[in-house]
Steps between C-alpha positions, in 0.01 A plus 500: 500500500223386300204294681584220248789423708384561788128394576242589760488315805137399435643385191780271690238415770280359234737330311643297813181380598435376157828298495401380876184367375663255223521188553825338357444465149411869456727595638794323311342594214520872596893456567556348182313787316704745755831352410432500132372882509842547710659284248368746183546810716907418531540376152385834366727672742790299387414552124480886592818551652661270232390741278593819700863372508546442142389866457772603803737285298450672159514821669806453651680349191398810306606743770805259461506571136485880558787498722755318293398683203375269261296755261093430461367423184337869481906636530624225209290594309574881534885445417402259200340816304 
């Protein structure tokens, strides 16, 4: 796994005594900005899987397409000459 997800203990050490040493305000202010970062973070990951299963859905309607039969545009225009 790469050390972006999964950070040094030094790292983690350091970063809890930073929250420990705000005083309220900071550290509301430092939720907010978590929550929105969360808040971008899962909106890409929705818009990327949205996207991922219109892809699945194409495939699967041309594999659909295939097996009933329905020619492709390449074979029409093969039997049109």
């Amino acid at each position: 796994m790469p050390d972006s997800f999964m950070p040094h203990s030094k790292d983690v050490e350091r970063r809890i005594c930073q929250l420990l040493d705000m005083d309220d305000q900071e550290l509301a202010a430092e939720m907010d900005r978590y929550f929105l970062l969360s808040d971008d973070r899962d909106q890409k990951i929705c818009d990327t899987l949205g996207e991922m299963i219109q892809e699945v859905d194409r495939l699967i309607s041309c594999l659909d397409d295939m097996e009933s039969g329905q020619p492709e545009e390449e074979d029409l225009e093969q039997i049109t000459r």
